[in-house]
N, CA, C and O atoms as CSV, one atom per row, in Angstrom:
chain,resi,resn,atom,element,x,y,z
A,1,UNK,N,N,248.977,-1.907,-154.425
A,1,UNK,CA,C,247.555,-1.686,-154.210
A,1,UNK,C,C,247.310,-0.697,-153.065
A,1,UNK,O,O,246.581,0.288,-153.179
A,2,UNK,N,N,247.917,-1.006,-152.050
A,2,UNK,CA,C,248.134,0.308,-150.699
A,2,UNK,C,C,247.788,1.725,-151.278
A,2,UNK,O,O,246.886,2.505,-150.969
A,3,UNK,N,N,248.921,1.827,-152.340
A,3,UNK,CA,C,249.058,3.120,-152.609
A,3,UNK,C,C,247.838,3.650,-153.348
A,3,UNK,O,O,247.399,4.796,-153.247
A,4,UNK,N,N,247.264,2.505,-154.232
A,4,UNK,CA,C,245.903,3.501,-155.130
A,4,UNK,C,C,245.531,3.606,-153.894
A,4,UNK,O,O,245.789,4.701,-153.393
A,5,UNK,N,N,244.746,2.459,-152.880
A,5,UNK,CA,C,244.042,2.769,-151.642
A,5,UNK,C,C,244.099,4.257,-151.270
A,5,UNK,O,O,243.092,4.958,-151.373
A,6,UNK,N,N,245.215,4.717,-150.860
A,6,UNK,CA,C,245.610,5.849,-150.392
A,6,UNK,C,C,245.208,7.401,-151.310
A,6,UNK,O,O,244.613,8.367,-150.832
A,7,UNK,N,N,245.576,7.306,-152.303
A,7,UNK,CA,C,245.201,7.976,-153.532
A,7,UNK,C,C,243.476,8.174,-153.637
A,7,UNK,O,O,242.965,9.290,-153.738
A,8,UNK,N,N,242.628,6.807,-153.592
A,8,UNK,CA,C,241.402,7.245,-153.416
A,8,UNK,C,C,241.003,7.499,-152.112
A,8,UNK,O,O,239.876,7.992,-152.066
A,9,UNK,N,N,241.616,7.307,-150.876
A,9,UNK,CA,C,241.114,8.219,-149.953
A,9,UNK,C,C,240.989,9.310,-149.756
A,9,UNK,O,O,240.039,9.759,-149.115
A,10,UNK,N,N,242.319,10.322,-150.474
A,10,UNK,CA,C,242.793,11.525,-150.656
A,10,UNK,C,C,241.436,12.173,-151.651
A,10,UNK,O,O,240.669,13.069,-151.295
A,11,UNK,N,N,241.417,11.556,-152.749
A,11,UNK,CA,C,240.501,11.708,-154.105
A,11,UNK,C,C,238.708,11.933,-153.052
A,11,UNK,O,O,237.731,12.669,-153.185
A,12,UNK,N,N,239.019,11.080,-152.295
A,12,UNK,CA,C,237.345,11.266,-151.770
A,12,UNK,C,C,236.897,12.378,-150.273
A,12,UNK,O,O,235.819,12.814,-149.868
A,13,UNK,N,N,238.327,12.517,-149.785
A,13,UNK,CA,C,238.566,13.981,-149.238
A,13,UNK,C,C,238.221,15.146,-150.118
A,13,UNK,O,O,237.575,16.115,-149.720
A,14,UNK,N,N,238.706,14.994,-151.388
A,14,UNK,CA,C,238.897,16.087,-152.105
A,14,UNK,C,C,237.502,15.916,-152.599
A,14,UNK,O,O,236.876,16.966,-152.744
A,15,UNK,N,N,237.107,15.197,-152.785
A,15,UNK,CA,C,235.443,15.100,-153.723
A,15,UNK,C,C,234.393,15.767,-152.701
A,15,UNK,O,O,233.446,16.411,-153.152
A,16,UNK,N,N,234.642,15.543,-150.825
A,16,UNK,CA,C,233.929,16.023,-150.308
A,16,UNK,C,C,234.169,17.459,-150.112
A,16,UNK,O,O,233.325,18.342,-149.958
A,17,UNK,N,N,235.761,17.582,-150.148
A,17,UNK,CA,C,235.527,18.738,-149.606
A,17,UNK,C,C,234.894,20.057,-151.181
A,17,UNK,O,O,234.354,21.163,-151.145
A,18,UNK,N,N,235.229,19.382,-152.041
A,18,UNK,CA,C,234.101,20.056,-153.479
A,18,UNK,C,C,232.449,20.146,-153.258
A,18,UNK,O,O,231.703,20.845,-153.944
A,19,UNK,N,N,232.117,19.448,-152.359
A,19,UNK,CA,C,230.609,19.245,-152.351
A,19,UNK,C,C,230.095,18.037,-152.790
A,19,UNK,O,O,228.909,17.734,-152.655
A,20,UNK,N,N,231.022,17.254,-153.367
A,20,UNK,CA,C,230.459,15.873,-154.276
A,20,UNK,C,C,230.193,14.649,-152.852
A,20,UNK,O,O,231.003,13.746,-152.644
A,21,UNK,N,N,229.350,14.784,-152.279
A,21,UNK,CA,C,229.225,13.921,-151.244
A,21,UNK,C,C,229.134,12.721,-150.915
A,21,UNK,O,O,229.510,11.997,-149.993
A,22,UNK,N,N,228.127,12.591,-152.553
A,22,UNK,CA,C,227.520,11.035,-153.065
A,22,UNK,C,C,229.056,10.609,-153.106
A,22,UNK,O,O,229.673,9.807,-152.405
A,23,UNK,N,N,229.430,11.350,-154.077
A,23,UNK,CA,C,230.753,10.459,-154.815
A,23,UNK,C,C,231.597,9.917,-153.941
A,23,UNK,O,O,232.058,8.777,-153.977
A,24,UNK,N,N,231.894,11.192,-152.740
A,24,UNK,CA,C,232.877,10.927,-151.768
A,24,UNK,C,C,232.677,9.968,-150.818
A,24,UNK,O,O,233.532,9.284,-150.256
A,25,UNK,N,N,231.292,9.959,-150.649
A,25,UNK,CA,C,230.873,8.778,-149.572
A,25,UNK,C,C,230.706,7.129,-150.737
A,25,UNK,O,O,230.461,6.092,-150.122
A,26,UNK,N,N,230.764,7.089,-151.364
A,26,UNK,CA,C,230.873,6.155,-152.855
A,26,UNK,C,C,232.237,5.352,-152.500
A,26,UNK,O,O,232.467,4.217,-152.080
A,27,UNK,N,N,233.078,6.525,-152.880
A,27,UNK,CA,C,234.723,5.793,-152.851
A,27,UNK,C,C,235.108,5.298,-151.426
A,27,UNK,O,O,235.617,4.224,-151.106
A,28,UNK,N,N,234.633,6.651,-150.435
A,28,UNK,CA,C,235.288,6.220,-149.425
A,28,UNK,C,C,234.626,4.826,-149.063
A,28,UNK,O,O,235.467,3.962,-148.817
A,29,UNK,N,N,233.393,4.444,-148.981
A,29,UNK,CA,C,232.484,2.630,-148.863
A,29,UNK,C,C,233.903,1.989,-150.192
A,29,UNK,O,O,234.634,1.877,-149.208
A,30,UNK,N,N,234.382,1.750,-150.819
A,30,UNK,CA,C,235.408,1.160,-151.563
A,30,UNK,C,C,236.500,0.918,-151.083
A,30,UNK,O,O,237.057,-0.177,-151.159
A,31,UNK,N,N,237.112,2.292,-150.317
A,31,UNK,CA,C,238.198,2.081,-150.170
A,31,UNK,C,C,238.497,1.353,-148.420
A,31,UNK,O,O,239.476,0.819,-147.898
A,32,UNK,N,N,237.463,1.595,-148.067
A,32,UNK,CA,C,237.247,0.508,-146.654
A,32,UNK,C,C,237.072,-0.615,-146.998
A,32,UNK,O,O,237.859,-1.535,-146.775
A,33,UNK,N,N,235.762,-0.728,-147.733
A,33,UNK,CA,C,235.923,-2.609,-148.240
A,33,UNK,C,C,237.273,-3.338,-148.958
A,33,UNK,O,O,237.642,-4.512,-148.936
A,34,UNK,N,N,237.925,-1.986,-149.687
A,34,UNK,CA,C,239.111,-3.162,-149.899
A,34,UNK,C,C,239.972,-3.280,-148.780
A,34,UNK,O,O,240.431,-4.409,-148.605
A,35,UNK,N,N,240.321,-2.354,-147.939
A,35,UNK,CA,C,241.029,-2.273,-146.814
A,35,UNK,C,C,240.899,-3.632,-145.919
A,35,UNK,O,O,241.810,-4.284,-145.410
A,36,UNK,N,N,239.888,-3.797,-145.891
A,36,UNK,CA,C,239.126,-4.645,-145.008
A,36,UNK,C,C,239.480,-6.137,-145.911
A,36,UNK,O,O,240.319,-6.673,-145.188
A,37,UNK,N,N,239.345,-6.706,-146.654
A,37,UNK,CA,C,239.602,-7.330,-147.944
A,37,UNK,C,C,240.999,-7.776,-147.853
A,37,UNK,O,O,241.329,-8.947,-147.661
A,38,UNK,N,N,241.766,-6.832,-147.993
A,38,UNK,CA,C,243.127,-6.742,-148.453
A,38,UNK,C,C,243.492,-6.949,-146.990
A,38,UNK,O,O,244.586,-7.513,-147.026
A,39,UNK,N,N,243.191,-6.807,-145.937
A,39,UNK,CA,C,244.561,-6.596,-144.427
A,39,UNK,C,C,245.202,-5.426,-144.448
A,39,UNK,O,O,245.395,-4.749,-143.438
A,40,UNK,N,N,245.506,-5.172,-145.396
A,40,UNK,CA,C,245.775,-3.703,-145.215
A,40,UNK,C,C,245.025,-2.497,-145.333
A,40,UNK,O,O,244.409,-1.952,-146.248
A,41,UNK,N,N,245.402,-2.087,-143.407
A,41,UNK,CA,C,244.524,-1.087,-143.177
A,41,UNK,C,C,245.150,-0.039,-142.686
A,41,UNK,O,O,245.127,0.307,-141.505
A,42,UNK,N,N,245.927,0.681,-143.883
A,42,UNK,CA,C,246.865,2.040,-142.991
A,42,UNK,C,C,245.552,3.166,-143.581
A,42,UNK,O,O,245.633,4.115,-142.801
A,43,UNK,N,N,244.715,3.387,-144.322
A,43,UNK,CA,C,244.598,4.630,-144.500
A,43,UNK,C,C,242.863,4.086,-143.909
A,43,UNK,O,O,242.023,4.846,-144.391
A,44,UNK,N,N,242.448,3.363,-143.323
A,44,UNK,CA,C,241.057,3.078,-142.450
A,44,UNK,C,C,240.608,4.131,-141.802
A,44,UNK,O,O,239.390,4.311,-141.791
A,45,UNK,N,N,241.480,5.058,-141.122
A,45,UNK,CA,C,241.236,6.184,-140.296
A,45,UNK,C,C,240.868,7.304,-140.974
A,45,UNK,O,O,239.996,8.101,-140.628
A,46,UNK,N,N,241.702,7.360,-142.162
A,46,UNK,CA,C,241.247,8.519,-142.881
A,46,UNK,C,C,239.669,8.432,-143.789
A,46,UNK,O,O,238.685,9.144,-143.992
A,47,UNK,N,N,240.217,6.995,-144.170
A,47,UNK,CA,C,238.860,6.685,-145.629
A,47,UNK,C,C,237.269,6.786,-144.297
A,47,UNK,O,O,236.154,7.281,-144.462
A,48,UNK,N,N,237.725,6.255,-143.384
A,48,UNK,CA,C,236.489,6.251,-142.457
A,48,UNK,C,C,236.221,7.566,-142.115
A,48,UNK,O,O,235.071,7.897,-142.405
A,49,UNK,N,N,236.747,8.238,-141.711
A,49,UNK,CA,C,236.859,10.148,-141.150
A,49,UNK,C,C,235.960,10.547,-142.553
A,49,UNK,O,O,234.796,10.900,-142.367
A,50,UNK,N,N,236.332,10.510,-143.547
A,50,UNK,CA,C,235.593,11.009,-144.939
A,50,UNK,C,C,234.631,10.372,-145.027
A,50,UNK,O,O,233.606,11.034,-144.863
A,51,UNK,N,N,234.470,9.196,-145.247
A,51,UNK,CA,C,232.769,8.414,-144.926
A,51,UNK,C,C,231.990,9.351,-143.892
A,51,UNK,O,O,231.203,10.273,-144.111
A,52,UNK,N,N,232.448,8.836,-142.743
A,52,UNK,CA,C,231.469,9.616,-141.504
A,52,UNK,C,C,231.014,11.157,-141.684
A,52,UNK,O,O,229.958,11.698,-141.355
A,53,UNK,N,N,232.174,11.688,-142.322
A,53,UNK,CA,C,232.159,13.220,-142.128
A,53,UNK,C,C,231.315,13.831,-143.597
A,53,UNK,O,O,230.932,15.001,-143.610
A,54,UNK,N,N,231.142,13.150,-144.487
A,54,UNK,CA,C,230.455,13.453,-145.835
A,54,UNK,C,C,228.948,12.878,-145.088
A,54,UNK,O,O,228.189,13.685,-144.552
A,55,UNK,N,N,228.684,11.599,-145.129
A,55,UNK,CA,C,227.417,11.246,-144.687
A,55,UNK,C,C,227.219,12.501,-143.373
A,55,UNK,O,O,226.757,13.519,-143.888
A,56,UNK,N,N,227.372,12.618,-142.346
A,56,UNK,CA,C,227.056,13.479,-141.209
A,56,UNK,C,C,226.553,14.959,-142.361
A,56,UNK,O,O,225.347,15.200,-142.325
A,57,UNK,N,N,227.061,15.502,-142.922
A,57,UNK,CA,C,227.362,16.922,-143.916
A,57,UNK,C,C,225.755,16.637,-145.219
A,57,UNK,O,O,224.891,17.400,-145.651
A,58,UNK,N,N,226.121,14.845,-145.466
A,58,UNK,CA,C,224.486,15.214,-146.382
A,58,UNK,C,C,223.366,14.904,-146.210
A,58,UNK,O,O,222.508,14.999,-147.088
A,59,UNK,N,N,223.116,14.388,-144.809
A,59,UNK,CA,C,222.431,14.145,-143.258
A,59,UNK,C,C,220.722,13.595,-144.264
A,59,UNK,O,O,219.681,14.246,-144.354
A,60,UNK,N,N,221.048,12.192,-144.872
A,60,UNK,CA,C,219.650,11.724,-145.811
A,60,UNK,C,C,219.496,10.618,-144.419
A,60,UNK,O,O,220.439,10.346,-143.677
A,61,UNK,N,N,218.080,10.068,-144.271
A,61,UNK,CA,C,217.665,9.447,-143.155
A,61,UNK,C,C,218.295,8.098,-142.614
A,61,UNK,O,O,218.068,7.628,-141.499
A,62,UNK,N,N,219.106,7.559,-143.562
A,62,UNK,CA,C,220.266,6.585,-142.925
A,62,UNK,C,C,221.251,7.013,-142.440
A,62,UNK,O,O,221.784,6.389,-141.522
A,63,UNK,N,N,221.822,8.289,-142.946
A,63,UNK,CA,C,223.455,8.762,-142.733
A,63,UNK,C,C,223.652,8.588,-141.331
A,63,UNK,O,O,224.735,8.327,-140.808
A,64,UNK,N,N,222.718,8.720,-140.825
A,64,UNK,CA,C,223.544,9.210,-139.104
A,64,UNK,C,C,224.060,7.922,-138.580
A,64,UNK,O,O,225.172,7.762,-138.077
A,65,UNK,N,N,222.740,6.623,-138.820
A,65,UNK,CA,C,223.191,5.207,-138.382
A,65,UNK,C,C,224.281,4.497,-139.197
A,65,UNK,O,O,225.019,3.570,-138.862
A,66,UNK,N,N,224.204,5.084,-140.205
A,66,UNK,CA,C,225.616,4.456,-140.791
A,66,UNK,C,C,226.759,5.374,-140.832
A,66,UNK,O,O,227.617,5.102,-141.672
A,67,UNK,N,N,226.886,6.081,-140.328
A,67,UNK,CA,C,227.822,6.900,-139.427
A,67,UNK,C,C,228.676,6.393,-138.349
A,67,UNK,O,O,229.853,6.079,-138.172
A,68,UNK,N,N,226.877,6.486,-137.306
A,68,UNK,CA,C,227.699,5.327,-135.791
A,68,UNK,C,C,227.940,3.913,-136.128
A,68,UNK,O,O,228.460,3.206,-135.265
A,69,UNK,N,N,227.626,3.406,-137.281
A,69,UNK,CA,C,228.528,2.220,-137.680
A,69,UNK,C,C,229.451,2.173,-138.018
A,69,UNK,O,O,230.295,1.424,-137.526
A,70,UNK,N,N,229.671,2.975,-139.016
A,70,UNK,CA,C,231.648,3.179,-139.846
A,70,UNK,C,C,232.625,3.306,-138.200
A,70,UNK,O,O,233.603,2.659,-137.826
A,71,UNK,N,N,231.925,4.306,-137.584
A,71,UNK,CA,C,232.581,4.875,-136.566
A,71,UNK,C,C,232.933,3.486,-135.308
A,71,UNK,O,O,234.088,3.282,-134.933
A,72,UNK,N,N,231.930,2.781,-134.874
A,72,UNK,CA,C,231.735,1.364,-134.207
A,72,UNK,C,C,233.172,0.485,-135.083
A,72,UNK,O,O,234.203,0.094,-134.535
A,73,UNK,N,N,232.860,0.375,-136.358
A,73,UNK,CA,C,233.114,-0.819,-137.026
A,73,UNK,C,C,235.020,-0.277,-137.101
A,73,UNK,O,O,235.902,-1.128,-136.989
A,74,UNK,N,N,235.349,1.247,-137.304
A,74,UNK,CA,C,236.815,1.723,-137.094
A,74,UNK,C,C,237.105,1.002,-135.398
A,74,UNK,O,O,237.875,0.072,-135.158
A,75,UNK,N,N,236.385,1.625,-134.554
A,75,UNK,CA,C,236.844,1.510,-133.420
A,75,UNK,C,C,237.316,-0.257,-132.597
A,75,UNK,O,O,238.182,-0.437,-131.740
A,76,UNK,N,N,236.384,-1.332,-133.247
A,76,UNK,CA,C,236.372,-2.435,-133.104
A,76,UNK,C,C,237.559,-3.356,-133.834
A,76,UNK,O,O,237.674,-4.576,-133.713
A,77,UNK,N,N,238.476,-2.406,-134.680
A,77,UNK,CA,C,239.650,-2.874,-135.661
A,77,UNK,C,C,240.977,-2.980,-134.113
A,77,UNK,O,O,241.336,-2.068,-133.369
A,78,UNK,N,N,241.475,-4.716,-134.121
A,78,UNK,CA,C,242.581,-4.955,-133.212
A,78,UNK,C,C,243.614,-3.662,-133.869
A,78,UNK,O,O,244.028,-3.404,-134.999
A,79,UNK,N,N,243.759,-3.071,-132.602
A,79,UNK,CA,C,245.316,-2.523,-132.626
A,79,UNK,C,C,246.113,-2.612,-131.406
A,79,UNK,O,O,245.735,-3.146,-130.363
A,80,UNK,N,N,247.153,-2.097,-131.593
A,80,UNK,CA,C,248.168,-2.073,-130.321
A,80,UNK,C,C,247.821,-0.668,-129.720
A,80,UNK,O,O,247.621,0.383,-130.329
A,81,UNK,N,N,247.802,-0.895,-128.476
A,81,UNK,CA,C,247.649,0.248,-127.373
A,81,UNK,C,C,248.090,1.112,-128.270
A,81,UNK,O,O,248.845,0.790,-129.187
A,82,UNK,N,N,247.479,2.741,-127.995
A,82,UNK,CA,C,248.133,3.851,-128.030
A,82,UNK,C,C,248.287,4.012,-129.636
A,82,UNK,O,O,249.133,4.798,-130.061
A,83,UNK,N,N,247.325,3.136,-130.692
A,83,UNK,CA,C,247.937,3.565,-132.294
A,83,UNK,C,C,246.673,4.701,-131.814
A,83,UNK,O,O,245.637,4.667,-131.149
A,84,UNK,N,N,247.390,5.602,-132.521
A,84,UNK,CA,C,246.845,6.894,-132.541
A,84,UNK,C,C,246.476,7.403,-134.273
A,84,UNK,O,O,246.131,8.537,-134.603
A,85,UNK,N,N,246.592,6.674,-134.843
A,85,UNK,CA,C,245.879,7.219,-136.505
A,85,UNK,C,C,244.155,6.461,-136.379
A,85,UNK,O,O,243.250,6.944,-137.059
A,86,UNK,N,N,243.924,5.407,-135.554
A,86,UNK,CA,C,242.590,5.253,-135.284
A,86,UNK,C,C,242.411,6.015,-134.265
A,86,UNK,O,O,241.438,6.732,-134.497
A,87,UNK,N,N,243.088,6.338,-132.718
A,87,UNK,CA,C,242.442,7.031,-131.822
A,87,UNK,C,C,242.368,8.616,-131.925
A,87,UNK,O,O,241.882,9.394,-131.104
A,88,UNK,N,N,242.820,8.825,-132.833
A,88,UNK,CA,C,242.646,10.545,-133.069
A,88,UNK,C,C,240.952,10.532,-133.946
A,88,UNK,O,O,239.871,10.990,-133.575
A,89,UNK,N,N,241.254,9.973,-134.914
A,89,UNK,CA,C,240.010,10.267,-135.886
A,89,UNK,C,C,239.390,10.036,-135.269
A,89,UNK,O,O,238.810,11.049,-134.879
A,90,UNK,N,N,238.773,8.488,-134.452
A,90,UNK,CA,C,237.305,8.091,-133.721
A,90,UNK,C,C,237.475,8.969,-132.854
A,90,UNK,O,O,236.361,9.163,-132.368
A,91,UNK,N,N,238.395,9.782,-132.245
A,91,UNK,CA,C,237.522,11.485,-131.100
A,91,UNK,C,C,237.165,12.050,-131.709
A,91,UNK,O,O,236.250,12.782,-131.331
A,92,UNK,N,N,237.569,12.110,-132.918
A,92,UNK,CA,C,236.972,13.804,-133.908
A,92,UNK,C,C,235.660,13.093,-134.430
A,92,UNK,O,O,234.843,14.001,-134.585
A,93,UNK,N,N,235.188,12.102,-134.710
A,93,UNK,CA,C,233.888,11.706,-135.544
A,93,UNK,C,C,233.399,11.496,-134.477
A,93,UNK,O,O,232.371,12.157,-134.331
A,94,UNK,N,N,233.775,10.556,-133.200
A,94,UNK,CA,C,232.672,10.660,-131.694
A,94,UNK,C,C,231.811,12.179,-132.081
A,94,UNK,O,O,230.718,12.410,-132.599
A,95,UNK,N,N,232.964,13.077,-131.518
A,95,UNK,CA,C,232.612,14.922,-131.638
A,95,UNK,C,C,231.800,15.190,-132.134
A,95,UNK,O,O,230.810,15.685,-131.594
A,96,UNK,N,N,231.930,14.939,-133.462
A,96,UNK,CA,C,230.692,15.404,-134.736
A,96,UNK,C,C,229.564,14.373,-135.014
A,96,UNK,O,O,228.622,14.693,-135.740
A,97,UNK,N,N,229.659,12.866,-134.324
A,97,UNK,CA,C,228.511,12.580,-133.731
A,97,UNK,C,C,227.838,12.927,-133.238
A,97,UNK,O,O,226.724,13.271,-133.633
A,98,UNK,N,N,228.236,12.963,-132.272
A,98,UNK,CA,C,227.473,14.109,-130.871
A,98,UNK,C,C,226.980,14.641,-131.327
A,98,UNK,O,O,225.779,14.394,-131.213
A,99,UNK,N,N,227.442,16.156,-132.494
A,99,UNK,CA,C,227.047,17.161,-132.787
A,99,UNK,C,C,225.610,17.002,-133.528
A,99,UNK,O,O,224.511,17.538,-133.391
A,100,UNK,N,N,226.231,15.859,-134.505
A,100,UNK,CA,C,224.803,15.426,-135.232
A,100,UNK,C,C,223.445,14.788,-134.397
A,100,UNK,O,O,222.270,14.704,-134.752
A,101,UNK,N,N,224.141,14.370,-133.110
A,101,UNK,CA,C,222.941,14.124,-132.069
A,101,UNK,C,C,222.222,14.952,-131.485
A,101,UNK,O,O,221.049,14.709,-131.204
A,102,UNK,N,N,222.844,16.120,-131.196
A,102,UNK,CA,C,222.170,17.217,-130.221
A,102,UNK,C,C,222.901,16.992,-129.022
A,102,UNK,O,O,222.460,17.524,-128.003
A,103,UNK,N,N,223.960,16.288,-128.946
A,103,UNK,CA,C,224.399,16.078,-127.391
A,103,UNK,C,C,225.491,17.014,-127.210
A,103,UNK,O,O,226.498,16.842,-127.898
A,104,UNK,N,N,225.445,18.002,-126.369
A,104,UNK,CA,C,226.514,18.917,-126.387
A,104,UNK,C,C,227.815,18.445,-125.735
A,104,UNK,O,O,228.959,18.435,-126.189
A,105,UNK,N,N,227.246,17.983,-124.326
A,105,UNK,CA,C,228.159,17.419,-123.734
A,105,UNK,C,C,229.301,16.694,-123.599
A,105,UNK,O,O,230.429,16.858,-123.135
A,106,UNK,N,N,228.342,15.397,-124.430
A,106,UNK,CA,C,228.913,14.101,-125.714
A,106,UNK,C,C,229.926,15.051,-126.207
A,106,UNK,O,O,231.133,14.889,-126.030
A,107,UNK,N,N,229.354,16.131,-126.885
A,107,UNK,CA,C,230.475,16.291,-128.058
A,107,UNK,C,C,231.897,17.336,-126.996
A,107,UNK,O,O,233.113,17.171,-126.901
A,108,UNK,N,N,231.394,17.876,-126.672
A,108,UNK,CA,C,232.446,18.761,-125.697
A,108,UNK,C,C,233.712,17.702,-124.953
A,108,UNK,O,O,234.893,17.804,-124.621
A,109,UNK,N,N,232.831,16.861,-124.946
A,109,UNK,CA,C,234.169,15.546,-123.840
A,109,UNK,C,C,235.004,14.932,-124.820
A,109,UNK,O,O,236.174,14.721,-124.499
A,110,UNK,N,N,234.392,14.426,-126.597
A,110,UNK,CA,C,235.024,14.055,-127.200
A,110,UNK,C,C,236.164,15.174,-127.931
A,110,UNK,O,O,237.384,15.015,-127.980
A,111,UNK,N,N,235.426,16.260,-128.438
A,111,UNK,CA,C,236.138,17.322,-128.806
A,111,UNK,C,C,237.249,17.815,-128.135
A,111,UNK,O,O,238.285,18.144,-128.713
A,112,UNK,N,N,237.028,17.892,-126.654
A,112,UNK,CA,C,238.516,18.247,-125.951
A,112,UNK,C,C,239.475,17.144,-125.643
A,112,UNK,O,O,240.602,17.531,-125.332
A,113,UNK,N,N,239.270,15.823,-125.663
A,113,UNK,CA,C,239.367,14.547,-125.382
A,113,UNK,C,C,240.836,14.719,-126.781
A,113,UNK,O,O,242.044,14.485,-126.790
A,114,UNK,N,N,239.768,15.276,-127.839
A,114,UNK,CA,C,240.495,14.953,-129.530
A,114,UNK,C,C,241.652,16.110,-129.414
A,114,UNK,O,O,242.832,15.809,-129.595
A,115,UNK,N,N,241.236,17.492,-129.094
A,115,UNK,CA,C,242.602,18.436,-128.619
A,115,UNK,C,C,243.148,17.993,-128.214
A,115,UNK,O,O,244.023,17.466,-128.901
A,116,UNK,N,N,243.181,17.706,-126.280
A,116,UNK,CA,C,244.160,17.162,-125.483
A,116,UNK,C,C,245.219,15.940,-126.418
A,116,UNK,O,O,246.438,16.112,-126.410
A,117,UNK,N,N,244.700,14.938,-127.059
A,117,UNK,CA,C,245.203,13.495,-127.448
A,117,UNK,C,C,246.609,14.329,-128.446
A,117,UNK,O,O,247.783,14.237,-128.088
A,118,UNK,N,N,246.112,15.195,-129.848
A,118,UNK,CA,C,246.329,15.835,-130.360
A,118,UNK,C,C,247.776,17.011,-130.091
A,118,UNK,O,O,248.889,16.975,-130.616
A,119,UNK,N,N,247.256,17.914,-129.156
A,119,UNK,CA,C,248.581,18.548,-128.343
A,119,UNK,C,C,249.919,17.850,-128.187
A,119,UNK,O,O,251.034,18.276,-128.489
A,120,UNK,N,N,249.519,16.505,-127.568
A,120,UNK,CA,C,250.240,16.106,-126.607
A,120,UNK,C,C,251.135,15.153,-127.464
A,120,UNK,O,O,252.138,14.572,-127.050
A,121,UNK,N,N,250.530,15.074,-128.931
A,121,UNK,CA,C,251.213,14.389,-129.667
A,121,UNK,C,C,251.834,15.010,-130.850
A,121,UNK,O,O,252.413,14.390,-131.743
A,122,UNK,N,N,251.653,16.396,-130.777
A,122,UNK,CA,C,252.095,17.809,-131.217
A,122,UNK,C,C,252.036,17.332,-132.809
A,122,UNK,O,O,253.093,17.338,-133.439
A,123,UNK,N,N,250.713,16.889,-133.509
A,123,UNK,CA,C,250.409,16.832,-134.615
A,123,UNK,C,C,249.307,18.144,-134.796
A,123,UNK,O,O,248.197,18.526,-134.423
A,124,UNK,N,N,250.162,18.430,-135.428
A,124,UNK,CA,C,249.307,20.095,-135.901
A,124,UNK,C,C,248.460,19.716,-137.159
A,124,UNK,O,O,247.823,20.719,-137.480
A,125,UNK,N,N,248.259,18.916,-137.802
A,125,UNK,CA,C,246.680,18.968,-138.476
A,125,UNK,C,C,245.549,18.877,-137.676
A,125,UNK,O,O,244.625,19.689,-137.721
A,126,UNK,N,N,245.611,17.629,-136.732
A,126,UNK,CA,C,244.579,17.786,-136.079
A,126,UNK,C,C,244.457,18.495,-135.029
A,126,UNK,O,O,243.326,18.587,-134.551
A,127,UNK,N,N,245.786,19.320,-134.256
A,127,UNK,CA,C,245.012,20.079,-133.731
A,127,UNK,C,C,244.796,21.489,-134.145
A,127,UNK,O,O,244.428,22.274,-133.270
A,128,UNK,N,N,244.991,21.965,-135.486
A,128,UNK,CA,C,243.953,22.197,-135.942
A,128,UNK,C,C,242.759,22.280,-136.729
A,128,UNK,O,O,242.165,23.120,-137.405
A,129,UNK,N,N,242.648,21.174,-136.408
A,129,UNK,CA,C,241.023,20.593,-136.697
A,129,UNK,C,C,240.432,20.527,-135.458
A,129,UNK,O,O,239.288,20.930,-135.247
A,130,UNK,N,N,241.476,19.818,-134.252
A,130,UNK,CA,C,240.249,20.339,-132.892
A,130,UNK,C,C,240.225,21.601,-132.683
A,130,UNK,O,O,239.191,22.040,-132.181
A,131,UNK,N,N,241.108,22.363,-132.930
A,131,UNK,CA,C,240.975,23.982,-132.729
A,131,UNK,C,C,239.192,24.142,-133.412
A,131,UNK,O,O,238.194,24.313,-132.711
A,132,UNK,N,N,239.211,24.055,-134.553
A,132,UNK,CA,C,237.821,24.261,-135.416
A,132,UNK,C,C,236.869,23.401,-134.915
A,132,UNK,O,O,235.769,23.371,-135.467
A,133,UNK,N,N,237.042,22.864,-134.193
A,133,UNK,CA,C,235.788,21.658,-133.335
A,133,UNK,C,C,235.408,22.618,-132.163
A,133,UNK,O,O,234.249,22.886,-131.849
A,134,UNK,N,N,236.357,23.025,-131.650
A,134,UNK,CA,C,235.886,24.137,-130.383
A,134,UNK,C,C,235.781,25.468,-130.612
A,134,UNK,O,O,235.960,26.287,-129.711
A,135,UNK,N,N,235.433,25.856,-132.040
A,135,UNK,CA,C,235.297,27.410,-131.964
A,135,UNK,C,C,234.328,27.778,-131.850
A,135,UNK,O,O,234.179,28.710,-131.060
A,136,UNK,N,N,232.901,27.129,-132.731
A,136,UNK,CA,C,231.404,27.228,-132.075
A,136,UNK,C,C,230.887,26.858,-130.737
A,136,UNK,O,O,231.130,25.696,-130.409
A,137,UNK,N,N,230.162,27.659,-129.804
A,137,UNK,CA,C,229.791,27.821,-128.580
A,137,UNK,C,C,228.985,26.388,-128.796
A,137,UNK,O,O,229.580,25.467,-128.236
A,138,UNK,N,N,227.910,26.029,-129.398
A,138,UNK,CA,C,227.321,24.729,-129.543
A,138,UNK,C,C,228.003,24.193,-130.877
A,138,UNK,O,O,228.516,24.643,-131.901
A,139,UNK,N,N,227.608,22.529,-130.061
A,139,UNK,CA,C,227.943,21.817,-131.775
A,139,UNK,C,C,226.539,22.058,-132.616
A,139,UNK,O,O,226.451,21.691,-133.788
């Protein structure tokens, strides 16, 4: 079961990054509730990153609060110090919180917060994805 999990997280990456937003924000609400359901929660970081980041992108008058919830409700999941597949993503969606807030600042502390973490753990997807978080002068 892990593995479909995984498969439709990927599937709802790919749906957003097509434009299908509904859909993507659809599966990804699925593939958290079973996560959540099941105990197994390896791909939470990702299926949540695609929730947050599709809702933030089709910005209808709930998205933002159920945004800082997915984002709350990732961050509030027990882990052991230092797991870094939840603490990477919740800097990059903090970031693009922010962004969706108007808070520059907010987002500048999380955004370099998400580089620095990133560097230092010399995972080159995300940093570059924080690279692309800091290339616009404002969020």
């Amino acid at each position: 079961m892990t593995t479909v999990l995984t498969i439709d997280a990927v599937t709802a990456a790919e749906r957003a990054r097509r434009g299908d937003l509904d859909g993507a924000i659809e599966l990804a609400r699925r593939v958290i509730a079973e996560q959540f359901e099941s105990g197994a929660a390896r791909d939470l970081g990702p299926a949540t990153s695609v929730l947050v980041e599709s809702l933030l992108r089709r910005r209808r008058a709930p998205d933002i609060d159920e945004a800082r919830s997915a984002i709350e409700t990732l961050a509030a999941v027990p882990t052991d110090p230092g797991f870094v597949f939840h603490e990477l993503p919740l800097l990059r969606m903090r970031a693009l919180l922010a962004s969706a807030d108007g808070e520059a600042e907010r987002y500048r502390t999380y955004a370099d917060r998400y580089r620095v973490t990133a560097q230092s753990l010399q995972f080159d997807g995300h940093l570059a994805s924080a690279r692309r978080l800091a290339a616009p002068a404002d969020p």
